[in-house]
N, C-alpha and C positions, 0 to 999 in steps of 0.2 A: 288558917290551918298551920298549926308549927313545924315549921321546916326540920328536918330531919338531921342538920347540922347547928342545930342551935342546943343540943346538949352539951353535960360540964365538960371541961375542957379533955381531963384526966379517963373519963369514960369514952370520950367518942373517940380521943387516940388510939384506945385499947382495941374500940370497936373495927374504924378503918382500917388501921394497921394490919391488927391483926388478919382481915378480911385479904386485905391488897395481899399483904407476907404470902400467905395461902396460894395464894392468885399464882402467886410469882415461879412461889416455890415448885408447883407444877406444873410451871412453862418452863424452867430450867431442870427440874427433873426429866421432863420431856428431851432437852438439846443434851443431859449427862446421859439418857437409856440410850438417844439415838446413838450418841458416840460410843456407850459401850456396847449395843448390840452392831456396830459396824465394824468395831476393832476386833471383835470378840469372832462376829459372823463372817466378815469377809479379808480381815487385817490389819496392821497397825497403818502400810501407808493407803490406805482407801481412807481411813481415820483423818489422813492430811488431807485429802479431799474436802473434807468436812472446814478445815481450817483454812486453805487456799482461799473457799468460795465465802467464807466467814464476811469479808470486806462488804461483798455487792450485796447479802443480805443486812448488812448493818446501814447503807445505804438507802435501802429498801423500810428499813425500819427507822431510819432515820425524817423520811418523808411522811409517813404513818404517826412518827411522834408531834413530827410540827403540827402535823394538823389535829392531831388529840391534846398535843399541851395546848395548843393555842385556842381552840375551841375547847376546851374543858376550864381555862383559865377565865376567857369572857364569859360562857355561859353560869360557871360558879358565880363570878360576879353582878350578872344580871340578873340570877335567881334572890343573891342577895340584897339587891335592889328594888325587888320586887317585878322587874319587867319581864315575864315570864314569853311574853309572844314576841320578842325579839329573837330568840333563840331557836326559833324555828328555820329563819333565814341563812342561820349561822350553819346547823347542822346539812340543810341541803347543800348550802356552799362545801363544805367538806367533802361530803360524797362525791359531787361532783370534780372535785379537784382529785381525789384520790383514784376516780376511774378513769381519770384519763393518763394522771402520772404514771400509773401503776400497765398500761397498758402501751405507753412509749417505752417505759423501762424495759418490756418483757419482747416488743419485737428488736429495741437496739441489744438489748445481750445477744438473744438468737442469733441474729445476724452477723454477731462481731464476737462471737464466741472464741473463738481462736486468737484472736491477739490480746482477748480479757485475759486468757489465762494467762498470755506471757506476761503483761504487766501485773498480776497478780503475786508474779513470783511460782509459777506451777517448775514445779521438775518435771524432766521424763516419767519418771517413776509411777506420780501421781496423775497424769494428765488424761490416761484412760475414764478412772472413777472420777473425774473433776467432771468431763466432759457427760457422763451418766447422772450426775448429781445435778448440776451444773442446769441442765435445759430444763427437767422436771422443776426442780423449784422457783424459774421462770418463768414456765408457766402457770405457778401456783401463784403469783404475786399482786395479782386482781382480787383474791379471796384472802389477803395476808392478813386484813387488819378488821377486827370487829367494833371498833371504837368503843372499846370498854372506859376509858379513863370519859366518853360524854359519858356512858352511864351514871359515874362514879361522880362526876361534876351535878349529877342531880338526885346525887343520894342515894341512887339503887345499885348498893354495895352487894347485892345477891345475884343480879345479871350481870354483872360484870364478873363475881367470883364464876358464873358457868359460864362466862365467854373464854375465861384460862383454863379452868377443869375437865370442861366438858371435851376439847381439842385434846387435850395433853392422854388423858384417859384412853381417847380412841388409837390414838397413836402409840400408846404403849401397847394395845391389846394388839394392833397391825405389824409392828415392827418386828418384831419373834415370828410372824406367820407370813408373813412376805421375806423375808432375808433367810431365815432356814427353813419353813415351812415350801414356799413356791422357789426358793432359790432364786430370787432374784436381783442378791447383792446388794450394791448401793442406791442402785435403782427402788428397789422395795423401799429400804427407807425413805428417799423422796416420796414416792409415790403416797405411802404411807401419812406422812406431812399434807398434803395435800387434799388427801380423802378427811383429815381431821380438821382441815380448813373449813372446806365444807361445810361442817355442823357451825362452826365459830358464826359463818358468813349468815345461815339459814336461822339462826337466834339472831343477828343482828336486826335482820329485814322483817323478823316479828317483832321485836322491841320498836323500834323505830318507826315502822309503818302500820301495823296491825292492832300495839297492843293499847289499851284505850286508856291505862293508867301515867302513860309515859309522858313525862313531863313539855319534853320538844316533841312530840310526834311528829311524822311528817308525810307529804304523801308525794307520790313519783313526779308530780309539777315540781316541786320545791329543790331538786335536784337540777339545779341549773347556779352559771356564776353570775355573783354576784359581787360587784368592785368592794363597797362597803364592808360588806361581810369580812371579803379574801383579807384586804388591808388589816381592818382588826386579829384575825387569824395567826397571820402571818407576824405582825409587829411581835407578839409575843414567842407567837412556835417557832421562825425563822432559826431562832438560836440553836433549837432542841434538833434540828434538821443541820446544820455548818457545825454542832457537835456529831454529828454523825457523820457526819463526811469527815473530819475531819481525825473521828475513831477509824473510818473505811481508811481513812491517807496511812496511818498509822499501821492499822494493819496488815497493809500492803508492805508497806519499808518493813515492819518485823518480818514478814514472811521471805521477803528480798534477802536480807541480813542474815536470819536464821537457814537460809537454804544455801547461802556462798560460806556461812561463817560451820553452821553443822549437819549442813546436808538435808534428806529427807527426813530422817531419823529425827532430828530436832523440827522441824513443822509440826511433825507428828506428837510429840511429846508436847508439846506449847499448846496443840490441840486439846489434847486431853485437860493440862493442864489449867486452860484459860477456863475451860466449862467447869472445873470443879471450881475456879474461883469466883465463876459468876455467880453458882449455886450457892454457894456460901456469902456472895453479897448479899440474896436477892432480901431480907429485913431493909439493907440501907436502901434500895428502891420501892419496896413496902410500906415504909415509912416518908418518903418522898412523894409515892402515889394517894396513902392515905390522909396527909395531913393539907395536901394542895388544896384540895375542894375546902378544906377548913380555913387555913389563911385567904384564899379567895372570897368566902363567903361572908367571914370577919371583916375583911378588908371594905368589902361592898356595904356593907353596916355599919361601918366605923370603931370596932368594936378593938382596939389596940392593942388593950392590955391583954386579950385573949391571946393576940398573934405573937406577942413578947412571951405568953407562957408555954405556947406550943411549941416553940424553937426550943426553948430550954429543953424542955424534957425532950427531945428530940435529939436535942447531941450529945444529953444524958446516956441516954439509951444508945447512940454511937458508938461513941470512945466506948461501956461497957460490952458491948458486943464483938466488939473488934477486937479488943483482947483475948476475948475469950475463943473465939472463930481460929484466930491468927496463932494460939499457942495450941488445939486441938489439930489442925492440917500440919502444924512443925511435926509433931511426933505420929503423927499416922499418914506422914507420906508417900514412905513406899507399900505403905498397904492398900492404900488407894489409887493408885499407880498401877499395883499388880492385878487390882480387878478390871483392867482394861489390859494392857498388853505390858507380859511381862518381859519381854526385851526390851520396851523402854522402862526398865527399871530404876536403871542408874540415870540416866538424861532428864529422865520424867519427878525423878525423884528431889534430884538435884533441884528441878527447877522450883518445884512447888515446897521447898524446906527455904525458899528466896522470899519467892511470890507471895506467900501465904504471910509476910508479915507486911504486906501493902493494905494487909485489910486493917490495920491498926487506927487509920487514920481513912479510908475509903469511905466511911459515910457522911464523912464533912460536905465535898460536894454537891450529892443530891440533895441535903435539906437546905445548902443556900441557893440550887438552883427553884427547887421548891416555894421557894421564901419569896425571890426576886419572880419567877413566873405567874404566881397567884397574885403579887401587887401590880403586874400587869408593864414590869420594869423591861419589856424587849431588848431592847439596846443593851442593857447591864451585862445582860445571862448572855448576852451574844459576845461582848467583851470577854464577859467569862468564859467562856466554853471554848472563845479561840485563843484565847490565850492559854491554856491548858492544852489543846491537843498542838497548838505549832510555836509555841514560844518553848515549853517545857519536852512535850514528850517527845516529840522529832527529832529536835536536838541531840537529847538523851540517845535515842536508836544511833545515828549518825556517828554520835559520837562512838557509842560501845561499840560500832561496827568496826570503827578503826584498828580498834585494840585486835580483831580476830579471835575473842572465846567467846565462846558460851554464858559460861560461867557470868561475863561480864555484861551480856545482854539481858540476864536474868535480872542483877541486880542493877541496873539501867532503868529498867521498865519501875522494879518496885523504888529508885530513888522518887523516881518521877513522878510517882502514882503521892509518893510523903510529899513532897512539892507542890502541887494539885493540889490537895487537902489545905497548903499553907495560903495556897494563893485565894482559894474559896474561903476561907475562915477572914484573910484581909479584906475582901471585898461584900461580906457580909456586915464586920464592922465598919464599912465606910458607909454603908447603905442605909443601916441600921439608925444612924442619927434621924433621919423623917420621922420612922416611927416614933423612936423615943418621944421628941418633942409633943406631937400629936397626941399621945399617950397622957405626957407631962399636961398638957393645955387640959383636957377634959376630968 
């Protein structure tokens, strides 16, 4: 039967992409309604709430990635291979790893609540809504991850689009009815997250376990660890997980920085501001998500020249997007700014007429992390990803922190962010000779 990635190169881009884009866009749609129905519903610093606890969920989603990059990397590849009932072992191992991570995570916050937020950088100010926000998304952190990207690794780009749609949708319908409707503040919005988990978790466990077309199926035995498996897993997610810590290190010190350097007022606005610039990436993770299962699957087939044309059009469609992203957020800054709180007007405004030309060169990253994780290169993207977040970006904070403005943290973040981009574009061409040659030989 023909596999579902083996169409022209140029159409199943359009395909994937466009599907994952989708995907994304209403999970970031989702993290922009909450923050503006919490600025809007309870106020700008409850808004920093949102920002403070940003780290430990990036944390959290960082352990959730390793084990979706890394099992959606091998099993692309073993589907490409043809070894279909390897991947069975692969996916229990994940499960099982992820219920138990996710279930030390959420009694060590509980319990160590209160000196989380001091190193988190909490002010007085915020430390009420941190602490409400705070415990509920803690406890949501067992149902946090749907493993959409294994769907995605075996071609059923439609359940993974409702593992992102189906959550975000309920949660936007909750969030207005819990926050003004029952008045329950920031709590409602967690809570809210939580109940749209839920649906996320309840489609996993029929895909996976129930549903008879599903390429790994697997059944409640298979949910056990497994050395073999974790090794493979890991070799490659490792990195996608020390880039998340490593985003968490990060935005702990801006939060530090921004609270000694401009108080609560600046957390708050960084808040606002970081989710509209996620929103506005989410194409360069779209295209990272959609094009992985294709270079994995080329790769696994030996099909070279395909994974040479993928990339192209891929940082084609980059650089085009990010100019155009980066010049639309310039001149509608403070209009966007204002639909969340209009006292940060000037702080908020300021920062994202900075910020917003980081996206010029922000999609360089994902598609050579993409590139490097589908050929199955761990160690590289682990080079990579820590050398981005503690060679370049720390730095960067440390340093702008010296200086005492604002202004200067702003454009700190976005040197760093062009920096990054340079550093992924050199480690792409160094990597890139394998293929060429292999490509050249056939």
């Amino acid at each position: 039967m023909r596999n579902k990635l083996e169409g022209p190169v140029g159409r199943l881009m359009l395909s994937l992409c466009t599907q994952t884009t989708f995907s994304l866009l209403l999970c970031h749609a989702y993290s922009l309604t909450d923050t503006f129905f919490v600025a809007n519903g309870v106020g700008g610093t409850a808004s920093g709430a949102v920002g403070i606890f940003a780290p430990v969920l990036t944390l959290v989603n960082g352990i959730s990635s390793t084990l979706g990059t890394g099992g959606g990397s091998v099993i692309s590849r073993r589907l490409g291979e043809g070894e279909n009932l390897k991947c069975r072992r692969i996916v229990g191992c994940m499960m099982f790893v992820w219920l138990l991570s996710s279930a030390v995570i959420t009694v060590a916050g509980l319990a160590l609540m209160e000196p989380l937020l001091d190193i988190l950088g909490c002010t007085s100010e915020i430390r009420p809504y941190a602490l409400d926000y705070g415990r509920i998304m803690l406890l949501s952190t067992v149902i946090s991850t749907g493993f959409s990207s294994i769907m995605r690794a075996q071609g059923d780009i439609g359940y993974s689009t409702l593992q992102w749609s189906g959550p975000v949708l309920i949660n936007l319908v909750l969030d207005p009815v819990f926050i003004y409707g029952f008045r329950w503040g920031i709590s409602g919005a967690a809570l809210a997250t939580l109940i749209a988990q839920l649906f996320s978790a309840a489609n996993s466990v029929y895909y996976f376990f129930f549903r008879k077309k599903t390429p790994c199926r697997v059944s409640f035995h298979d949910i056990r660890w497994n050395v073999s498996a974790c090794k493979e897993i890991v070799s490659v997610g490792l990195p996608a997980f020390l880039g998340s810590l490593g985003g968490s290190l990060v935005g702990t010190l801006g939060n530090q920085v921004l609270g000694a350097v401009g108080g609560t007022a600046a957390i708050s606005a960084f808040t606002i501001v970081s989710r509209v610039q996620s929103f506005a990436s989410t194409p360069f993770s779209g295209v990272m998500q959609g094009i992985q299962p294709m270079l994995g699957f080329d790769f696994g087939r030996r099909s070279y020249a395909r994974i040479k044309r993928t990339i192209m059009y891929a940082f084609r469609f980059a650089l085009a997007y990010g100019v155009f992203a980066a010049v639309v957020l310039y001149f509608t800054s403070e209009q966007i700014i204002a639909l969340f709180d209009k006292e940060l007007l000037t702080q908020g405004g300021a920062a994202l007429r900075v910020l917003c030309w980081a996206l010029l060169t922000a999609g360089f990253m994902p598609i050579v992390q993409a590139y490097l994780q589908a050929l199955g290169k761990g160690r590289q993207v682990l080079f990579l990803s820590l050398g981005g977040a503690f060679l370049i970006r720390l730095p960067a904070l440390l340093i702008a922190g010296v200086f005492q403005t604002v202004d200067g943290i702003w454009w700190a973040l976005a040197a760093s962010d062009w920096l990054i981009a340079l550093w992924a574009v050199i480690n792409y061409i160094n990597q890139r000779g394998a293929i060429d040659e292999k490509s050249d030989k056939k």
